[in-house]
PAKOLKE-968347 format. One record per residue: residue in one letter; x, y, z of N, C-alpha, C in turn. Coordinates in nm, 2 decimals, padded with zeros to 4 digits. Layout:
REM residues N
PT  res     nxx     nyy     nzz    caxx    cayy    cazz     cxx     cyy     czz
PT    a       X       Y       Z       X       Y       Z       X       Y       Z
...
***
This chain:
REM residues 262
PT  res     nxx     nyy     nzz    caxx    cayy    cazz     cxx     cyy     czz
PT    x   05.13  -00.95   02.45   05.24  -00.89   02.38   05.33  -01.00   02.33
PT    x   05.39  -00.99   02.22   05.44  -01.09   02.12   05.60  -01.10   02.19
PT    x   05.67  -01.21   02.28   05.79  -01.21   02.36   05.89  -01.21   02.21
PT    x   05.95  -01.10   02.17   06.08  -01.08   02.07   06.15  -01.21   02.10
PT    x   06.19  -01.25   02.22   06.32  -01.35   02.18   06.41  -01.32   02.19
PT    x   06.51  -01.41   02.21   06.66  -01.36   02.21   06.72  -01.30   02.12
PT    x   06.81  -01.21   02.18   06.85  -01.12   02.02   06.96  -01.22   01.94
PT    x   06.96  -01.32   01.95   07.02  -01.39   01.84   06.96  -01.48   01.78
PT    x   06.79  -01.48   01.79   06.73  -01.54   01.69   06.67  -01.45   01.56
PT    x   06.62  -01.54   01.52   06.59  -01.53   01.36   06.51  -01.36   01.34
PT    x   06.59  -01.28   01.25   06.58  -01.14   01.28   06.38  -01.10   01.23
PT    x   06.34  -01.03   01.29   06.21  -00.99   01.28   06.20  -00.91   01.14
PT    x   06.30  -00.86   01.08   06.28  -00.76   00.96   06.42  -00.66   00.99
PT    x   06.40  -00.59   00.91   06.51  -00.45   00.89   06.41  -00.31   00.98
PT    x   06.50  -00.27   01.07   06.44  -00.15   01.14   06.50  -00.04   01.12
PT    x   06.50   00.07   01.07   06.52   00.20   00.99   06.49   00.34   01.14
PT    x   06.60   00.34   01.19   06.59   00.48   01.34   06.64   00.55   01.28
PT    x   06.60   00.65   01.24   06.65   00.81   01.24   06.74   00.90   01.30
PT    x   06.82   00.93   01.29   06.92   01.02   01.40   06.95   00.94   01.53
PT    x   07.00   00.81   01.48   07.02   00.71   01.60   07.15   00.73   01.62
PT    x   07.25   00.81   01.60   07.39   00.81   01.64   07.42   00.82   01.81
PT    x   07.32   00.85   01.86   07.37   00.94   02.01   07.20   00.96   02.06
PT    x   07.23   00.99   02.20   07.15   01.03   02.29   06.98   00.94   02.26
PT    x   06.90   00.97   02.26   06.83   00.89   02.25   06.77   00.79   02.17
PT    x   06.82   00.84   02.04   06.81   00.78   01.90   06.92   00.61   01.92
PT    x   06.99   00.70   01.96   07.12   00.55   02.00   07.03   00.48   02.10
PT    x   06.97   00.50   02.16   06.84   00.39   02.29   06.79   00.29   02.18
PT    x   06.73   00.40   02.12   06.60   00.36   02.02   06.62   00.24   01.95
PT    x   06.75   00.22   01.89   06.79   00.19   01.81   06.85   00.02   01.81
PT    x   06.88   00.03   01.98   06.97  -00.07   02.03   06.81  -00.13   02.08
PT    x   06.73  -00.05   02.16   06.59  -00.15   02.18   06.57  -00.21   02.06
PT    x   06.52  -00.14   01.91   06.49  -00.21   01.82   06.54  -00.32   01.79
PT    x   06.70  -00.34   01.84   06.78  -00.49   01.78   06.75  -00.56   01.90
PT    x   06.72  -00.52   02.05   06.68  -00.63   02.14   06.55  -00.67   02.12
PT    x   06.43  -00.61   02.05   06.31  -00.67   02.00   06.33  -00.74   01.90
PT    x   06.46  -00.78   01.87   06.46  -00.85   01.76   06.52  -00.84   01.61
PT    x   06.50  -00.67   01.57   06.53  -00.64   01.43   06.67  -00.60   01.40
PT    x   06.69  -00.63   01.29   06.86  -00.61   01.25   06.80  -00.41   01.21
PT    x   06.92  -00.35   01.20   06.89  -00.18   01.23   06.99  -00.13   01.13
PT    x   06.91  -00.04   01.07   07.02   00.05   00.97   06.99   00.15   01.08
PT    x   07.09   00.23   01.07   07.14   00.32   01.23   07.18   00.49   01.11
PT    x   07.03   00.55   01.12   07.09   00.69   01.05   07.19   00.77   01.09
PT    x   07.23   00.84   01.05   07.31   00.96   01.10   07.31   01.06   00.98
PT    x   07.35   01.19   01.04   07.37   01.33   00.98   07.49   01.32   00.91
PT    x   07.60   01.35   01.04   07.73   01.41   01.09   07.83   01.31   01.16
PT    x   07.73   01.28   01.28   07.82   01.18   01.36   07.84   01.06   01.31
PT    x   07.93   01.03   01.24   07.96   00.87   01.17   08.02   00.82   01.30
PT    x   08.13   00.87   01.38   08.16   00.80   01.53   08.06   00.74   01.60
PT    x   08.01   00.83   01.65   07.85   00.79   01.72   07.82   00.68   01.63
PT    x   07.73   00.70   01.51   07.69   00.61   01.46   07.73   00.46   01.45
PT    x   07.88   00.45   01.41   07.95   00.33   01.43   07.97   00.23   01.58
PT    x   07.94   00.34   01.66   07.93   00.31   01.81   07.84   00.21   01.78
PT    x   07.71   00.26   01.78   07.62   00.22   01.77   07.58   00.05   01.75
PT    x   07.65   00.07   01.58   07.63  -00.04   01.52   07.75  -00.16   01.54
PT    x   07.84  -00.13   01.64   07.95  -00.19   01.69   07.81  -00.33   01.84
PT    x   07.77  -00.18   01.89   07.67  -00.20   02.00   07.58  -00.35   01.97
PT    x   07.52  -00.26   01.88   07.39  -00.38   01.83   07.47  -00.50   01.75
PT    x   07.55  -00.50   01.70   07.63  -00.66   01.65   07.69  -00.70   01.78
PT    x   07.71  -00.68   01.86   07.77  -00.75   02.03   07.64  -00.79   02.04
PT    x   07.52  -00.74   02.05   07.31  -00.84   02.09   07.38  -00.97   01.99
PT    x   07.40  -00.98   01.86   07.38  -01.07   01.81   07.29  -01.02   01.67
PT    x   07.28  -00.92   01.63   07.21  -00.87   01.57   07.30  -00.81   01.46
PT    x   07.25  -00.78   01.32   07.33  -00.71   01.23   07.29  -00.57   01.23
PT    x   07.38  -00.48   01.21   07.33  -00.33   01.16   07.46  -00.26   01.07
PT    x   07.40  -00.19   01.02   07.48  -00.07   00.98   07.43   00.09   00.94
PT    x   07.54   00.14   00.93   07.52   00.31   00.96   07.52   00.39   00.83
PT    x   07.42   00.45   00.81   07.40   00.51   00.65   07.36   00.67   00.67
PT    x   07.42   00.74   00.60   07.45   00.90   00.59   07.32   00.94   00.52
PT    x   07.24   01.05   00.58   07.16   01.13   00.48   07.12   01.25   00.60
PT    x   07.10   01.32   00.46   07.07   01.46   00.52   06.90   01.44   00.49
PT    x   06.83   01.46   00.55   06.69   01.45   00.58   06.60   01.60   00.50
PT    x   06.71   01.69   00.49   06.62   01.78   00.40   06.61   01.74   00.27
PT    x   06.71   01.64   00.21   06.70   01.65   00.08   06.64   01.51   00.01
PT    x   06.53   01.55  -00.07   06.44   01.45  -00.11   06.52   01.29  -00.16
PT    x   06.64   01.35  -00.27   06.70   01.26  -00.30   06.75   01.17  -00.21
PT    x   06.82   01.22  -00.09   06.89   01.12  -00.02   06.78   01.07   00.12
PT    x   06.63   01.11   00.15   06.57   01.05   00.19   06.54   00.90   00.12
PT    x   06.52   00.93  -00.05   06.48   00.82  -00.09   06.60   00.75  -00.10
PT    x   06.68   00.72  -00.11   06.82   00.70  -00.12   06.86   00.60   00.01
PT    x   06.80   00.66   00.15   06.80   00.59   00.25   06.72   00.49   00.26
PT    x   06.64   00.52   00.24   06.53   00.38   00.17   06.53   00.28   00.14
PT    x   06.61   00.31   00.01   06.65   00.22  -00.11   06.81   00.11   00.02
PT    x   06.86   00.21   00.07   06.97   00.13   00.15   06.91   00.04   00.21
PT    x   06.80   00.08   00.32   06.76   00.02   00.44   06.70  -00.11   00.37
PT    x   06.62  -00.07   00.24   06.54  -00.22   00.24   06.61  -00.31   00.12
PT    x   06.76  -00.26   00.07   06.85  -00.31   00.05   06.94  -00.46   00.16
PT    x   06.91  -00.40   00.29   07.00  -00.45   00.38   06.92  -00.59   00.45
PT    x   06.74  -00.56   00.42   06.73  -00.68   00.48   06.54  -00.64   00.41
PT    x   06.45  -00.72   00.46   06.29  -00.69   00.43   06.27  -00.62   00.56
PT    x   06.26  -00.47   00.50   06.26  -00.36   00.56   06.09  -00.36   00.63
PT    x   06.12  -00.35   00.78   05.94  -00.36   00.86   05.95  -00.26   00.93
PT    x   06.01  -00.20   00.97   05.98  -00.11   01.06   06.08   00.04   01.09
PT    x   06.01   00.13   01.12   06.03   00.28   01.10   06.07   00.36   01.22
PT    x   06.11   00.42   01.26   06.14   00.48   01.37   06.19   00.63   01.31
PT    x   06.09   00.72   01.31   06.08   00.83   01.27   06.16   00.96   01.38
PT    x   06.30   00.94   01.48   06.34   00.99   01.56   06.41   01.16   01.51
PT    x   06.46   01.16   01.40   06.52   01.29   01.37   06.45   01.43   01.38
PT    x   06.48   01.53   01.45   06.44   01.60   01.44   06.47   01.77   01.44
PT    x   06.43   01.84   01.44   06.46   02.00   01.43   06.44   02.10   01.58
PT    x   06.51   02.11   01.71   06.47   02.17   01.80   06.53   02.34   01.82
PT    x   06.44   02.44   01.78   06.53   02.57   01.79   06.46   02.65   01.88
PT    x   06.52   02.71   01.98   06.43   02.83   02.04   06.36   02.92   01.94
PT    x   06.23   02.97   01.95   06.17   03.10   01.89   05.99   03.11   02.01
PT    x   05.99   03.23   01.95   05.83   03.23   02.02   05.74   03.28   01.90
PT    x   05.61   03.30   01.92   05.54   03.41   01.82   05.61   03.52   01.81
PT    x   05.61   03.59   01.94   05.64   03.72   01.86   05.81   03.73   01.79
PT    x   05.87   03.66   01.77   06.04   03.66   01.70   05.99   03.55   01.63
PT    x   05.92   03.45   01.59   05.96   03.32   01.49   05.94   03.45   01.34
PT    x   06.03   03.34   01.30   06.08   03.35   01.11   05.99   03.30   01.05
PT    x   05.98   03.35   00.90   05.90   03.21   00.84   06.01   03.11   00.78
PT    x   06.11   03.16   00.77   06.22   03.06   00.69   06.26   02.93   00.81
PT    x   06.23   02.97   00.95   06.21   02.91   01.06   06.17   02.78   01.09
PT    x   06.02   02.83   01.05   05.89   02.73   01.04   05.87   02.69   00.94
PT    x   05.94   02.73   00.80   05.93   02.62   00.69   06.06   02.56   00.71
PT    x   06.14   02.53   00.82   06.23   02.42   00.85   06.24   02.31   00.93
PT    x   06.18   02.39   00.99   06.12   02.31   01.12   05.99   02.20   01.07
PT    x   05.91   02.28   00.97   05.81   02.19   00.92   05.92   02.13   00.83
PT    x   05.98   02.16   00.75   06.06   02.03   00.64   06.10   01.93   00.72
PT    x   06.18   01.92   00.82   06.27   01.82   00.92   06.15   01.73   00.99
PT    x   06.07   01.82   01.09   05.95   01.74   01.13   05.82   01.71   01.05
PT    x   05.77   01.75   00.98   05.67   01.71   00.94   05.70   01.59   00.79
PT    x   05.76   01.72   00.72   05.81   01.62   00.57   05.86   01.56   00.58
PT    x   06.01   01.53   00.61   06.08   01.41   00.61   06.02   01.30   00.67
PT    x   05.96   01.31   00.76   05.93   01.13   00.79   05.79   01.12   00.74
PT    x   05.69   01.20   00.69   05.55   01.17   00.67   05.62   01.13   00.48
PT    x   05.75   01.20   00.42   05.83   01.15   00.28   05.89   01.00   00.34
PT    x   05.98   00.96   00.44   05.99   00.86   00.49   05.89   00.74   00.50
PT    x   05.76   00.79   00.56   05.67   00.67   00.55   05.58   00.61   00.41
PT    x   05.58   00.69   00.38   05.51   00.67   00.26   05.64   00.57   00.15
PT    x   05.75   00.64   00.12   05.81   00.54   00.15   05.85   00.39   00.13
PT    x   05.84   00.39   00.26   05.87   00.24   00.38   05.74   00.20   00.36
PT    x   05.63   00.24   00.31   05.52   00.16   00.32   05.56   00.08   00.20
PT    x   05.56   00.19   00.09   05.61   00.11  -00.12   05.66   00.02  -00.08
PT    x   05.80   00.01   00.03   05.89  -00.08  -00.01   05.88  -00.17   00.14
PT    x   05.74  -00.20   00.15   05.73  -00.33   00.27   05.72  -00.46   00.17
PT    x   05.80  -00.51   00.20   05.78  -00.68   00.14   05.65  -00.72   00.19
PT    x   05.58  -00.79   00.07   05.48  -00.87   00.05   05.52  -01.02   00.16
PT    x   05.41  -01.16   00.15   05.44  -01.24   00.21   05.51  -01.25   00.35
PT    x   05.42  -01.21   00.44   05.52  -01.17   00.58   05.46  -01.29   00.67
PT    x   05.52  -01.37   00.70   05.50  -01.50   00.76   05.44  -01.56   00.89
PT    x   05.51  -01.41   00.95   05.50  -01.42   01.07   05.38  -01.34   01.14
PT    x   05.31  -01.25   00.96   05.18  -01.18   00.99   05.21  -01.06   01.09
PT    x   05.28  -00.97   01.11   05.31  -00.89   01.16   05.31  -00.77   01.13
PT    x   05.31  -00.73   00.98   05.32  -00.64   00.90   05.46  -00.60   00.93
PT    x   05.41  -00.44   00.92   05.49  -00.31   00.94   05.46  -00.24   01.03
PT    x   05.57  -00.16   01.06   05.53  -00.10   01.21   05.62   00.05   01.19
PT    x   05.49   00.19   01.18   05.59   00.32   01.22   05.57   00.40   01.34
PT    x   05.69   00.42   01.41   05.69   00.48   01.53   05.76   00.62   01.51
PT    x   05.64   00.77   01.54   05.73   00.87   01.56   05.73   00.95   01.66
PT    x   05.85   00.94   01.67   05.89   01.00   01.80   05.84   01.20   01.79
PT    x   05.76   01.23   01.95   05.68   01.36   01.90   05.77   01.43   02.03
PT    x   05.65   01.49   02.13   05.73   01.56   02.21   05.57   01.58   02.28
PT    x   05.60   01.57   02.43   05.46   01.56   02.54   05.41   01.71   02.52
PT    x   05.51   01.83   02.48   05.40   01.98   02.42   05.28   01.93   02.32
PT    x   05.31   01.85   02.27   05.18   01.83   02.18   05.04   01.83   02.22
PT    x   05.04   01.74   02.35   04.91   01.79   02.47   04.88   01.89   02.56
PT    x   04.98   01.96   02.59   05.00   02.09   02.65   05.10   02.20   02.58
PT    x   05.10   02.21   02.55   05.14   02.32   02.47   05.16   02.44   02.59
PT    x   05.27   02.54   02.49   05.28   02.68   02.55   05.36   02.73   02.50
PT    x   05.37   02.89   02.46   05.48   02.94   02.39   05.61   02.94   02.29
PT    x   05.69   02.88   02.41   05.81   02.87   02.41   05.86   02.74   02.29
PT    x   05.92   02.77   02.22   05.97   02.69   02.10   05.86   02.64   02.02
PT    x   05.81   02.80   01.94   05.63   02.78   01.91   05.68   02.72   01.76
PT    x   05.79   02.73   01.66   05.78   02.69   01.55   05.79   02.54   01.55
PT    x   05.89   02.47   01.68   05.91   02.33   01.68   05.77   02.30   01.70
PT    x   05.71   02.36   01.81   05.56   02.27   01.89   05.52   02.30   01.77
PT    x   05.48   02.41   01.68   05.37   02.35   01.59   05.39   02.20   01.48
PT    x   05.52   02.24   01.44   05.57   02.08   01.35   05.52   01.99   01.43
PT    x   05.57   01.97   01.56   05.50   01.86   01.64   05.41   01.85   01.66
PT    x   05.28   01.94   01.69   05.16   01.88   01.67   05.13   01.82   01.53
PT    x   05.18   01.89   01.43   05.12   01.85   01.29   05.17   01.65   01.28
PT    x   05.27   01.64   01.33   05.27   01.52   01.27   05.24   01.44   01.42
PT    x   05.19   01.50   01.51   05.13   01.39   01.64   04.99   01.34   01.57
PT    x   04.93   01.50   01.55   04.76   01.46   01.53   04.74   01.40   01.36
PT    x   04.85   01.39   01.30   04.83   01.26   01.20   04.84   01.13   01.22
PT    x   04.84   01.08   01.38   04.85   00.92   01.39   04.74   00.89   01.34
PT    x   04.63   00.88   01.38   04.49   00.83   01.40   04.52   00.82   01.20
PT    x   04.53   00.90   01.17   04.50   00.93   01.01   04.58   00.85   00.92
PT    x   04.70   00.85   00.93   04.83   00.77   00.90   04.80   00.58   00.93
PT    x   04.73   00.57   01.04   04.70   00.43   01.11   04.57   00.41   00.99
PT    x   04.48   00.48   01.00   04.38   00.44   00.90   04.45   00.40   00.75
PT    x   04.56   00.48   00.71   04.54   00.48   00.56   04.61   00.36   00.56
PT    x   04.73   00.31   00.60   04.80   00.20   00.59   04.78   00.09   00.68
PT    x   04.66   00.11   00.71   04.59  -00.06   00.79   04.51  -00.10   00.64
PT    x   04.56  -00.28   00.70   04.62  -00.34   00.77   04.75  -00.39   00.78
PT    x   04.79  -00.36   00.64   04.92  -00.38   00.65   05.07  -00.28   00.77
PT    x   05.05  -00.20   00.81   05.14  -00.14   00.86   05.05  -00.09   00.98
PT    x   05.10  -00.04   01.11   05.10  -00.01   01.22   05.16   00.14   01.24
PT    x   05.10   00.25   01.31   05.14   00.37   01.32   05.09   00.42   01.49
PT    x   05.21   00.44   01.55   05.19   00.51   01.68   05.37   00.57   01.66
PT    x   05.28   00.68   01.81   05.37   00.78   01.81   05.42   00.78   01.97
PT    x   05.57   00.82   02.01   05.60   00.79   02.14   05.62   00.96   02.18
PT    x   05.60   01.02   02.31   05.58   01.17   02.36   05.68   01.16   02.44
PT    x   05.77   01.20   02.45   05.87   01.22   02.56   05.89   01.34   02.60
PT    x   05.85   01.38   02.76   05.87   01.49   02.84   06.02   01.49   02.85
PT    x   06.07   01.62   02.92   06.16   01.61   02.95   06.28   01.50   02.99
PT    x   06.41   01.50   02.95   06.42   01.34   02.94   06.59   01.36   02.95
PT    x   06.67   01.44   02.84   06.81   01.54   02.85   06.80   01.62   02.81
PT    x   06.93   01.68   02.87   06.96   01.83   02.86   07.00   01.87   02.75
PT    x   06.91   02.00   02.66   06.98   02.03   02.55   07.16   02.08   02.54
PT    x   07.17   02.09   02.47   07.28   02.19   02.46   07.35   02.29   02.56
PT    x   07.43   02.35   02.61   07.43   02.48   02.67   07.36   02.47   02.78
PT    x   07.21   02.38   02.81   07.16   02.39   02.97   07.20   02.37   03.10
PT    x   07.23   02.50   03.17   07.26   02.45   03.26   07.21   02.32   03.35
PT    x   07.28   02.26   03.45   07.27   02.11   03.51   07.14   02.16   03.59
PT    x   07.11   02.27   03.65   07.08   02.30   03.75   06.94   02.33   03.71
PT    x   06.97   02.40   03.57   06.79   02.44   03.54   06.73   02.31   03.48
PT    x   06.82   02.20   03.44   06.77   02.10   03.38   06.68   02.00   03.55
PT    x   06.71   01.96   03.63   06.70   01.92   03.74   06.57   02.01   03.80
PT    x   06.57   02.15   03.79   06.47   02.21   03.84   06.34   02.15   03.77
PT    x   06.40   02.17   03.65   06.26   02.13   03.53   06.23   01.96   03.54
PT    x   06.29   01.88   03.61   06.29   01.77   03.64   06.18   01.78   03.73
PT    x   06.18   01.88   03.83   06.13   01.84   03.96   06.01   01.93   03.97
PT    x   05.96   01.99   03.83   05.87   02.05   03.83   05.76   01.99   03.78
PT    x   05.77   01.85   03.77   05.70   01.72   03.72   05.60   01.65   03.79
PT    x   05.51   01.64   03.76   05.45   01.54   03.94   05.55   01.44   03.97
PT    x   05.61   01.37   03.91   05.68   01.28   03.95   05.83   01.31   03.99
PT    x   05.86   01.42   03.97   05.98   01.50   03.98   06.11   01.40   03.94
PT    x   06.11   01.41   03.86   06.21   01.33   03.79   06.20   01.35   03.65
PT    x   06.36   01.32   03.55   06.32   01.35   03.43   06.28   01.20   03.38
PT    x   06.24   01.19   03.23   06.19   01.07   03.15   06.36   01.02   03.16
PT    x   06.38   00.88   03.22   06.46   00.80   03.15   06.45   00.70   03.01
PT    x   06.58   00.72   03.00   06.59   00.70   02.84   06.53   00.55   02.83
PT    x   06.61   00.51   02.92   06.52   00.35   02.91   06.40   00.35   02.93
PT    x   06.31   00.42   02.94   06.18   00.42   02.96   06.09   00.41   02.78
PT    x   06.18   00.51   02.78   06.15   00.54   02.56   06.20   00.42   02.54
PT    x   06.30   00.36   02.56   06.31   00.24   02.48   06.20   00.14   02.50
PT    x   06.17   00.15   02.64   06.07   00.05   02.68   05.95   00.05   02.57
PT    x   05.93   00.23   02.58   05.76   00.24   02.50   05.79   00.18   02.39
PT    x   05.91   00.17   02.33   05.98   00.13   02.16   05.92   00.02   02.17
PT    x   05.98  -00.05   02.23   05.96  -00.26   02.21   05.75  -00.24   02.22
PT    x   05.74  -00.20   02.36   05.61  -00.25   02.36   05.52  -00.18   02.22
PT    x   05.58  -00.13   02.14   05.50  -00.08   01.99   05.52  -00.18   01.91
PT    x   05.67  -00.21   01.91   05.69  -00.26   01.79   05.63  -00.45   01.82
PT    x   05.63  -00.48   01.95   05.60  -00.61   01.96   05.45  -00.60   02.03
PT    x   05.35  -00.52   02.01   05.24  -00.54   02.04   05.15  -00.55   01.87
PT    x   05.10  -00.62   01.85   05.05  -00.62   01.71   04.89  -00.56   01.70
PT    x   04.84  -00.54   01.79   04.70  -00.53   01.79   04.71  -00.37   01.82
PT    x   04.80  -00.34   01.86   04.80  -00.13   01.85   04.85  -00.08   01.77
PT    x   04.76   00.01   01.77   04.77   00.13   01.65   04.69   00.23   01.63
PT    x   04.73   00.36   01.59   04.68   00.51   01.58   04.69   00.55   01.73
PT    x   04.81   00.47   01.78   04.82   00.55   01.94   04.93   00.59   01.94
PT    x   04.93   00.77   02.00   05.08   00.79   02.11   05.10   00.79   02.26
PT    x   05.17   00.76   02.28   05.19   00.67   02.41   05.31   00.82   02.46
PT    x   05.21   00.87   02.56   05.29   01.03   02.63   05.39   00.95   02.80
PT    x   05.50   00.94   02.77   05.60   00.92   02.87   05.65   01.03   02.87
PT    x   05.64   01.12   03.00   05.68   01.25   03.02   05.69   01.25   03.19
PT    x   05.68   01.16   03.28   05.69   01.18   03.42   05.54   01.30   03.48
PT    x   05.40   01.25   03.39   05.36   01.34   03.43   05.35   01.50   03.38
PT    x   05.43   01.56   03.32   05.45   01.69   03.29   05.32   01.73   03.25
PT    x   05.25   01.67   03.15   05.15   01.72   03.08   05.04   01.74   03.17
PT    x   05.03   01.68   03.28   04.90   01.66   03.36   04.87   01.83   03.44
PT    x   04.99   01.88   03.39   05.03   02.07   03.46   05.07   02.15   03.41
PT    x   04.98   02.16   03.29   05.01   02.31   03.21   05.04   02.36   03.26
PT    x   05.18   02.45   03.20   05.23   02.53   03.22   05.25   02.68   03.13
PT    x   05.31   02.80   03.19   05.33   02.88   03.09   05.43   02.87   03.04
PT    x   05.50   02.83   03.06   05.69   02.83   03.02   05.70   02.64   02.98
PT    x   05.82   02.65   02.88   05.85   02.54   02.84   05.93   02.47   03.04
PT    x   05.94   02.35   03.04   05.99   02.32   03.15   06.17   02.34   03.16
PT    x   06.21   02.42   03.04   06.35   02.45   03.04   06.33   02.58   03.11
PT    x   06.23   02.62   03.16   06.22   02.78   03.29   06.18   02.76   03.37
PT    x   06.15   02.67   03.38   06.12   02.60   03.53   06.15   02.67   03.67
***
């Protein structure tokens, strides 16, 4: 594995995280600047968060800043783009944003599942394509490009419960292998799986904890764990067409219920 270095040496490229204002995305985001890369820091809504952020990663020693788009809309995907590889020689992707809503078969919408697919599937497979156009040529250090998207450990076990997100998520898990083929050798594509890890919204503490411990390892995914898998992607150069499932085990025990019924 390629040792990043101190975060105040000579920056690896421009790294582009998705919904990095808060909660995990903000992890993601700050590992990327301790592997090295200066970070455009997306956001929706939360420009606070966001600025946190980019407050955060200039204290490493690293540059970043925080750029607004709404991810449904084509224009200001490309738009984000155009910023990110504006700000530095744009290398690497971090496809984190995404769409989580309760539904099952029998209640999903279709206006539902063509949202869920716009947010997860389109936007970052419109994102990569992309970040590939606009990788700088001449890369010195021979490293290429590197995209990481972040999926969800249902992708291997699957079950009911939040059937229009799990399907967007499988669609864009089981296009690594595929995604890795078309943009080798220049660019790098794995995907990171995170089981249970925080509590949505509204969950209670207590069902979150249960669903922790309904894990072989009984525990949820710490965040620092996903950052971990982050660096070892972006500074491993010989991987690719892999997702790398950090979930404490979850997947190893199909279940019928999402682990928020635990």
């Amino acid at each position: 594995m390629t040792d990043p270095g101190p975060a105040g040496a000579p920056s690896r490229g421009v790294a582009l995280v998705t919904a990095a204002s808060r909660r995990i995305g903000a992890a993601l985001a700050k590992a990327a600047a301790q592997a090295g890369h200066d970070v455009v820091v997306h956001y929706r809504s939360d420009a606070q968060g966001a600025q946190a952020v980019v407050q955060a990663i200039e204290a490493m020693g690293r540059r970043a800043v925080a750029v607004q788009a709404e991810l449904t809309d084509a224009g200001a995907r490309t738009a984000l783009i155009d910023r990110a590889a504006a700000f530095g020689p744009l290398r690497a992707l971090v496809n984190n944003a995404s769409l989580f809503v309760y539904d099952r078969l029998e209640t999903f919408r279709e206006a539902d599942l063509r949202l869920h697919h716009e947010v997860n599937v389109l936007a970052p497979l419109a994102l990569i394509r992309d970040f590939a156009a606009r990788l700088p040529d001449g890369d010195e250090n021979g490293e290429g490009g590197v995209v990481v998207n972040m999926l969800d450990y249902k992708v291997a076990a699957p079950n009911p419960d939040f059937f229009s997100y799990t399907v967007s998520r499988v669609g864009i898990a089981h296009m690594t292998g595929a995604l890795a083929l078309a943009l080798a050798p220049r660019i790098r594509v794995c995907g990171i799986a995170p089981g249970l890890t925080l509590p949505s919204a509204g969950w209670p503490e207590a069902d979150f904890e249960a669903g922790a411990q309904a894990t072989p390892l009984k525990r949820p995914v710490a965040v620092e764990d996903l950052a971990a898998a982050l660096t070892f992607i972006l500074t491993t150069r010989s991987l690719t067409g892999q997702n790398l499932v950090v979930d404490a085990g979850a997947g190893l025990t199909p279940r019928d219920r999402d682990l928020e019924f635990a």
